[in-house]
Biopython code that builds the backbone (N, CA, C, O; Angstrom):
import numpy as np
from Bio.PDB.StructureBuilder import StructureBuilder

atoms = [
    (1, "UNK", "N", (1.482, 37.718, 24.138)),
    (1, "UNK", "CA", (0.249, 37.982, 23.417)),
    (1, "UNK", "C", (-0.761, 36.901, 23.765)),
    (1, "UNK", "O", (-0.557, 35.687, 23.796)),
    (2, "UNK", "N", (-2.062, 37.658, 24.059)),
    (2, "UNK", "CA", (-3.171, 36.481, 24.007)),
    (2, "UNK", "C", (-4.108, 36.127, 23.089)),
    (2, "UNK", "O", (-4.604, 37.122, 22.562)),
    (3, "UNK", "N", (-4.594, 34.974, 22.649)),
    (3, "UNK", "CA", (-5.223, 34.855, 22.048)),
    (3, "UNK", "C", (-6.761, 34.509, 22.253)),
    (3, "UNK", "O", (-7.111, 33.339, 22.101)),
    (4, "UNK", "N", (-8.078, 35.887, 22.734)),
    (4, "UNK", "CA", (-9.273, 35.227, 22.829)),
    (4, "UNK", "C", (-10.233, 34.520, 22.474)),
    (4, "UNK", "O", (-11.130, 33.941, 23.087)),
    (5, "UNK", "N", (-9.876, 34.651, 21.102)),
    (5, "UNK", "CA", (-10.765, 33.858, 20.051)),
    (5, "UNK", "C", (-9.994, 33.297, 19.377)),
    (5, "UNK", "O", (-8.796, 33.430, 19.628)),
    (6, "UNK", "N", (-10.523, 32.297, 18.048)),
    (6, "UNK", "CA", (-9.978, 31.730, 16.954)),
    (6, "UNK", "C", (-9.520, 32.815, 16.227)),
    (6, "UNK", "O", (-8.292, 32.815, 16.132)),
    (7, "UNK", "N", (-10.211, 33.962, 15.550)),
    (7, "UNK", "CA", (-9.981, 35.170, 14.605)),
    (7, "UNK", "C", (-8.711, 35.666, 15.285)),
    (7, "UNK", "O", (-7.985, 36.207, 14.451)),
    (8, "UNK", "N", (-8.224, 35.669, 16.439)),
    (8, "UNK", "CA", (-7.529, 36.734, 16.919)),
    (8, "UNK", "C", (-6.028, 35.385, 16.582)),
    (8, "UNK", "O", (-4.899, 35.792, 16.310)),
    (9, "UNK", "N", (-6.277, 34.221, 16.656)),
    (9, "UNK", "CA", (-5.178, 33.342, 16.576)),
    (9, "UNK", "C", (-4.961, 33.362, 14.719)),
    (9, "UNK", "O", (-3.913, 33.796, 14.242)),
    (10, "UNK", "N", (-6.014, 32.874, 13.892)),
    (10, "UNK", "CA", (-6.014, 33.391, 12.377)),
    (10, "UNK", "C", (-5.727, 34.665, 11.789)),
    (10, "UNK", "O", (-5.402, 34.722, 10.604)),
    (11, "UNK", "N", (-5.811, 35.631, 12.456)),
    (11, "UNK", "CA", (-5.146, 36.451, 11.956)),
    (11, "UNK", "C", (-3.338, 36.702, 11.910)),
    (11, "UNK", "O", (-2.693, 37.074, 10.930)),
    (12, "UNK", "N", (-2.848, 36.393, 13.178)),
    (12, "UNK", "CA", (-1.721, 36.031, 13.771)),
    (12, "UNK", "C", (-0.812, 35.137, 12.873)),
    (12, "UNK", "O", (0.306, 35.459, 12.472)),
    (13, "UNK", "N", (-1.633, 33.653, 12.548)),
    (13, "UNK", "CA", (-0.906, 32.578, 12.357)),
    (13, "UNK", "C", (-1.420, 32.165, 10.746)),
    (13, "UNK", "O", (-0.823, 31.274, 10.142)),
    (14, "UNK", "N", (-2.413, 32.791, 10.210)),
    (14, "UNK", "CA", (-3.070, 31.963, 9.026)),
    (14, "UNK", "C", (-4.182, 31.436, 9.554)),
    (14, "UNK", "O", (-4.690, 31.372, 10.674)),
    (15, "UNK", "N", (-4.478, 31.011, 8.282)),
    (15, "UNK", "CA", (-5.621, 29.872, 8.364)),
    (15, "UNK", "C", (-5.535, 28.603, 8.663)),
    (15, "UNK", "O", (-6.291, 28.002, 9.426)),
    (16, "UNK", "N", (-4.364, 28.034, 7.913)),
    (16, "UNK", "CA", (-3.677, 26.164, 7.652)),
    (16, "UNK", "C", (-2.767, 26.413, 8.997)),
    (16, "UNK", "O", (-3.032, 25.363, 9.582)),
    (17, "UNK", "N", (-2.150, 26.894, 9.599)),
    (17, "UNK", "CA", (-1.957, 26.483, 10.923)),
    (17, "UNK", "C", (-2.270, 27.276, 11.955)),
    (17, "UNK", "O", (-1.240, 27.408, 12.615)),
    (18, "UNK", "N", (-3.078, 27.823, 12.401)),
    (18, "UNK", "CA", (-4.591, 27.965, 13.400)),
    (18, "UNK", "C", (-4.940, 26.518, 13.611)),
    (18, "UNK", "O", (-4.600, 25.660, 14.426)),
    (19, "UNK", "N", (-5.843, 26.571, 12.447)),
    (19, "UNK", "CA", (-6.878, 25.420, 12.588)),
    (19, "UNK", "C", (-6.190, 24.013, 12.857)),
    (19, "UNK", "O", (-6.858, 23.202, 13.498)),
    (20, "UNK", "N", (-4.971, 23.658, 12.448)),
    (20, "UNK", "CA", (-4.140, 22.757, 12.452)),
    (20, "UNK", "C", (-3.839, 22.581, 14.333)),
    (20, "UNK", "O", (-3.906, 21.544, 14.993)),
    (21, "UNK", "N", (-3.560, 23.761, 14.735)),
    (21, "UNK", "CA", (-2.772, 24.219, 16.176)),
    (21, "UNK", "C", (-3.972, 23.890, 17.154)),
    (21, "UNK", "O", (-3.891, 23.231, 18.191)),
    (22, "UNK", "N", (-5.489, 24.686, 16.431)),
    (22, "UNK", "CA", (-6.619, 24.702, 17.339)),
    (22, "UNK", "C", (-7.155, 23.137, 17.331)),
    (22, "UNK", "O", (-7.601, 22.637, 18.364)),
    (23, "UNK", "N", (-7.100, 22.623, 16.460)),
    (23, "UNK", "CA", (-7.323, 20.684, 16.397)),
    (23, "UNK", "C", (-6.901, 20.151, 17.194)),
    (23, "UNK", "O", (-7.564, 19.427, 17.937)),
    (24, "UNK", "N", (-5.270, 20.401, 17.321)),
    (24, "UNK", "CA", (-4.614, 19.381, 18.225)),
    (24, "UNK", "C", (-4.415, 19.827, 19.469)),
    (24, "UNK", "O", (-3.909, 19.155, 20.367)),
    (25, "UNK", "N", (-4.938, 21.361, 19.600)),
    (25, "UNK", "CA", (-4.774, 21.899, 21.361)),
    (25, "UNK", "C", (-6.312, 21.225, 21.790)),
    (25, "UNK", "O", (-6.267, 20.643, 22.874)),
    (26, "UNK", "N", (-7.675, 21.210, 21.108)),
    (26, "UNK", "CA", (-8.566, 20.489, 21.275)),
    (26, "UNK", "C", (-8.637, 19.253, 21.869)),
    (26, "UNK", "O", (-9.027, 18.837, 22.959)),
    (27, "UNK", "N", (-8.136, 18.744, 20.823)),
    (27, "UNK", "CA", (-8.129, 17.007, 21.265)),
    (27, "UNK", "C", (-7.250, 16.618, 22.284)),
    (27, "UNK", "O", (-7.330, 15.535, 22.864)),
    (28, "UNK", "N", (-5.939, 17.974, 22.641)),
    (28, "UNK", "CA", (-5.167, 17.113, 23.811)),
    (28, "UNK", "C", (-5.673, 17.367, 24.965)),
    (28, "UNK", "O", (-5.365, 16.669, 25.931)),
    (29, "UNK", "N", (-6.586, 18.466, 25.081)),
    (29, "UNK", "CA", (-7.456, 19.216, 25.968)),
    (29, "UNK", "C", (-8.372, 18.308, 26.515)),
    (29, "UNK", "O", (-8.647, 18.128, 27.701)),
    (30, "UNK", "N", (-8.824, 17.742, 25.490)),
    (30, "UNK", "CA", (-10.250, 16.753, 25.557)),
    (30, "UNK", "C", (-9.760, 15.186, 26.355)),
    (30, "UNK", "O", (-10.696, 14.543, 26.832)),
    (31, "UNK", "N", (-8.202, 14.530, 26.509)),
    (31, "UNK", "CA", (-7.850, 14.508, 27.535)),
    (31, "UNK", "C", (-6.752, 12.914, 26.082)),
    (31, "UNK", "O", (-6.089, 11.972, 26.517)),
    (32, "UNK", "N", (-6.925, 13.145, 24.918)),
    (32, "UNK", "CA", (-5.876, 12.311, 24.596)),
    (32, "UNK", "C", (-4.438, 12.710, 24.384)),
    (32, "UNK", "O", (-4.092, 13.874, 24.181)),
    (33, "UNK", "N", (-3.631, 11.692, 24.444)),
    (33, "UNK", "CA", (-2.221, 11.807, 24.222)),
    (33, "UNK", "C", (-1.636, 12.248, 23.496)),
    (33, "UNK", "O", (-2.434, 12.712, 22.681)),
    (34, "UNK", "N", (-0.387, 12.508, 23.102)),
    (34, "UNK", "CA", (0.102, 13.135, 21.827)),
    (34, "UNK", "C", (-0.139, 11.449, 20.960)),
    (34, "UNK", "O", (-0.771, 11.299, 19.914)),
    (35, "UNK", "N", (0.254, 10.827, 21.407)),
    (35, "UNK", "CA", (0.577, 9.857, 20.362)),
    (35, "UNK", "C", (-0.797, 9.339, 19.821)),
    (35, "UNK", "O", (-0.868, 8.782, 18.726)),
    (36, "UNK", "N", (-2.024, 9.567, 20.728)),
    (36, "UNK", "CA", (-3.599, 9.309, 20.067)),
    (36, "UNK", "C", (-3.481, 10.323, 19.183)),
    (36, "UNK", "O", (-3.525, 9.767, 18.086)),
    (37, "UNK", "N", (-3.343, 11.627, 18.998)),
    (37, "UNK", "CA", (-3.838, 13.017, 18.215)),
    (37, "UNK", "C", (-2.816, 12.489, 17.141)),
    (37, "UNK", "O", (-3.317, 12.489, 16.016)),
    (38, "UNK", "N", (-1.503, 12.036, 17.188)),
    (38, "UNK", "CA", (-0.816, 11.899, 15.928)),
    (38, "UNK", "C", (-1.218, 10.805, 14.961)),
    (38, "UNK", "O", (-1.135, 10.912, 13.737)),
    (39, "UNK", "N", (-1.688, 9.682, 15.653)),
    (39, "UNK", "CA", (-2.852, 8.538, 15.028)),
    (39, "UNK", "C", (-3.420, 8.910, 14.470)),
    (39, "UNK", "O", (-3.267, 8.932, 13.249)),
    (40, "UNK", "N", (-4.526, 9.474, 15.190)),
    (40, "UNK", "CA", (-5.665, 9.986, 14.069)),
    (40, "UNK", "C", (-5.269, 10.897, 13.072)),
    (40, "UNK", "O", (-6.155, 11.277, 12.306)),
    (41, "UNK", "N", (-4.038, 11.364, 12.906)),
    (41, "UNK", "CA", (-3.573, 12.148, 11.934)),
    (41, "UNK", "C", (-2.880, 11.870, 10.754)),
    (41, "UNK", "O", (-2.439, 12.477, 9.778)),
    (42, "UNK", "N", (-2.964, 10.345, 11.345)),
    (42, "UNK", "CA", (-1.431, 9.982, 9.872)),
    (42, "UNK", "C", (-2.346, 10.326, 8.716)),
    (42, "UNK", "O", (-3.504, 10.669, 8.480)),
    (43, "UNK", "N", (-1.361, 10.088, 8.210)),
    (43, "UNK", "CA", (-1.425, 10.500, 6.389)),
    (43, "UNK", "C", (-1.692, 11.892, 6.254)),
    (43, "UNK", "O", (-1.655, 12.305, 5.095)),
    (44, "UNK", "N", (-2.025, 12.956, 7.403)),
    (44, "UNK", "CA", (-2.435, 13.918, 6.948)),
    (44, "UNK", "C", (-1.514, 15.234, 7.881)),
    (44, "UNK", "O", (-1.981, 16.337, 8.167)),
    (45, "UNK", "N", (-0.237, 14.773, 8.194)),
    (45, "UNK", "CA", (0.481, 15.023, 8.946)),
    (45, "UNK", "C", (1.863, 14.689, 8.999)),
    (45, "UNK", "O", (1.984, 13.477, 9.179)),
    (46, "UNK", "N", (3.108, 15.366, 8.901)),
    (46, "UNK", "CA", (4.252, 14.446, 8.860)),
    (46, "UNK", "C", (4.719, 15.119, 10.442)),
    (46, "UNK", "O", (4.406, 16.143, 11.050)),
    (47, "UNK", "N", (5.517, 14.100, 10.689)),
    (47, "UNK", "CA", (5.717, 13.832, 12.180)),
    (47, "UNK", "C", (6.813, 15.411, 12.602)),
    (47, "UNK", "O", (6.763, 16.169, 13.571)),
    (48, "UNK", "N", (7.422, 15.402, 11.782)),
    (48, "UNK", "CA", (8.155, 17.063, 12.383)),
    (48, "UNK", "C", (7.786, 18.052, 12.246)),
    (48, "UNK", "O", (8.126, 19.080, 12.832)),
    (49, "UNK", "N", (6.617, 17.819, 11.011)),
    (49, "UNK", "CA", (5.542, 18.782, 11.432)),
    (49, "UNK", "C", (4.645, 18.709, 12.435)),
    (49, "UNK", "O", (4.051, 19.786, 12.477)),
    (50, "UNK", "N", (4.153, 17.772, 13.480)),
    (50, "UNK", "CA", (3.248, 17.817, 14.083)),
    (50, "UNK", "C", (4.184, 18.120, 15.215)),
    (50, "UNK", "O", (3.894, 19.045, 15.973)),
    (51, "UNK", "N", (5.162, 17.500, 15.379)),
    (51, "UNK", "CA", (6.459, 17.974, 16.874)),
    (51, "UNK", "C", (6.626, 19.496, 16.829)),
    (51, "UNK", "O", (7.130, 19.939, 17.861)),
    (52, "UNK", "N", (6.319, 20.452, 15.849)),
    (52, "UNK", "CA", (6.729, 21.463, 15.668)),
    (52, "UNK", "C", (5.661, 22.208, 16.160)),
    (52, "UNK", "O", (5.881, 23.316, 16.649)),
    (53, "UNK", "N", (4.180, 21.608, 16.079)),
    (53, "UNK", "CA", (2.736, 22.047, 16.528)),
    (53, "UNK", "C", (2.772, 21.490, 17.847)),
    (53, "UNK", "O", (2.060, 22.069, 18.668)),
    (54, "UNK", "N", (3.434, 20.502, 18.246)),
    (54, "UNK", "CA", (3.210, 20.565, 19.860)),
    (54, "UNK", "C", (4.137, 21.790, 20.640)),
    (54, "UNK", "O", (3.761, 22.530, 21.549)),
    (55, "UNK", "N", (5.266, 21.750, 20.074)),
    (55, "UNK", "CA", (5.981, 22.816, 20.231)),
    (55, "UNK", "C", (5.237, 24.119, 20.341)),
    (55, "UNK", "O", (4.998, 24.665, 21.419)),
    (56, "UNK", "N", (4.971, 24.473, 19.450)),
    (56, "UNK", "CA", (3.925, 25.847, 19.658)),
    (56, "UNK", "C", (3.127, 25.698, 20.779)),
    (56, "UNK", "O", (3.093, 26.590, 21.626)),
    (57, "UNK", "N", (2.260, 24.333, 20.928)),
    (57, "UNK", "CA", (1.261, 24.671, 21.966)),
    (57, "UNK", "C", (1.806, 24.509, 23.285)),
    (57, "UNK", "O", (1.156, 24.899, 24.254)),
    (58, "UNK", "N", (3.266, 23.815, 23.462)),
    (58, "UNK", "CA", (4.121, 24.232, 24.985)),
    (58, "UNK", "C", (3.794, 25.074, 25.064)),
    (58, "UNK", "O", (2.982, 25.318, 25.957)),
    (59, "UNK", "N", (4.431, 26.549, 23.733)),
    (59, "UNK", "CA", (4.689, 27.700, 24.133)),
    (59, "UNK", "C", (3.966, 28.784, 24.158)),
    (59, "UNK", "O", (4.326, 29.943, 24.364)),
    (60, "UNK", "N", (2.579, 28.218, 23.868)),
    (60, "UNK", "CA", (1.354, 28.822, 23.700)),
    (60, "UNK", "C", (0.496, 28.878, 24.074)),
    (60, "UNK", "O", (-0.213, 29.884, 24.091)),
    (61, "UNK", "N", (0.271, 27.936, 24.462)),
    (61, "UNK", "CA", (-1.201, 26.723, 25.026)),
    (61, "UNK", "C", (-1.576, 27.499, 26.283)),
    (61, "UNK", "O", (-2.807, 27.467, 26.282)),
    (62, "UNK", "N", (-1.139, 28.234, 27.442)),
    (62, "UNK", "CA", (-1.525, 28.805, 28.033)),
    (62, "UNK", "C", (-2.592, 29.974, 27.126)),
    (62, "UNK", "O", (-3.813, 30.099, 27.038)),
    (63, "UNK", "N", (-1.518, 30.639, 26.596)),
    (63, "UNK", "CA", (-2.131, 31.754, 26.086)),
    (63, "UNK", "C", (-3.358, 31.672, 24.983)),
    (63, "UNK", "O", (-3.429, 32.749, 24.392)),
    (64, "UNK", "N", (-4.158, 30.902, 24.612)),
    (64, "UNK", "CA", (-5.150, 30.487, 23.917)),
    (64, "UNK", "C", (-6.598, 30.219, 24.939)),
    (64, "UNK", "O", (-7.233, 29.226, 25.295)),
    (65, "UNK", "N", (-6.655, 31.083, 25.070)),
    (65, "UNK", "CA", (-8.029, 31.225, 26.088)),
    (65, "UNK", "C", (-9.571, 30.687, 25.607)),
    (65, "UNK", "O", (-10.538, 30.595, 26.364)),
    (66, "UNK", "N", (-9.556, 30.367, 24.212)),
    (66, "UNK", "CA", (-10.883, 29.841, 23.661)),
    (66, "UNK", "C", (-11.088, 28.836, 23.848)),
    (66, "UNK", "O", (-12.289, 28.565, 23.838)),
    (67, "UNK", "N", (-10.299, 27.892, 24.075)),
    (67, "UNK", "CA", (-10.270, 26.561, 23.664)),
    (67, "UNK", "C", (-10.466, 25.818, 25.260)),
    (67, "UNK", "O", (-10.496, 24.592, 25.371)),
]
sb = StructureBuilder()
sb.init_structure("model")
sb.init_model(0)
sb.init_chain("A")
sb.init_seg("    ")
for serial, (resi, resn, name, xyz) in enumerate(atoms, 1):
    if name == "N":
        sb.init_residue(resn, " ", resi, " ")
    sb.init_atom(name, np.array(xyz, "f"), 0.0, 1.0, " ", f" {name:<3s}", serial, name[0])
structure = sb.get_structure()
């Protein structure tokens, strides 16, 4: 499945992890590390949750064409 837009990924996934997924495919895009994107995240993020969002975007990250 592809995803062309944000709506087409929010409908799919929710709202709270879309936007969560589309943040951190952003910022790793934009050319920082996992371990910069998890920085700027503490406190608002627990770490097997965010391993679980890189996970997705291995298995995804192609298929997200908006971003």
């Amino acid at each position: 499945m592809k995803f062309n837009n944000e709506l087409e990924l929010i409908k799919v996934m929710g709202w709270t992890k879309s936007l969560k997924l589309t943040y951190i495919l952003k910022e790793l895009k934009n050319g920082k590390t996992k371990e910069e994107v998890f920085e700027s995240l503490r406190g608002l993020i627990k770490p097997k949750s965010f391993q679980g969002y890189i996970n997705k975007i291995e298995t995804l990250g192609d298929d997200i064409k908006f971003i």
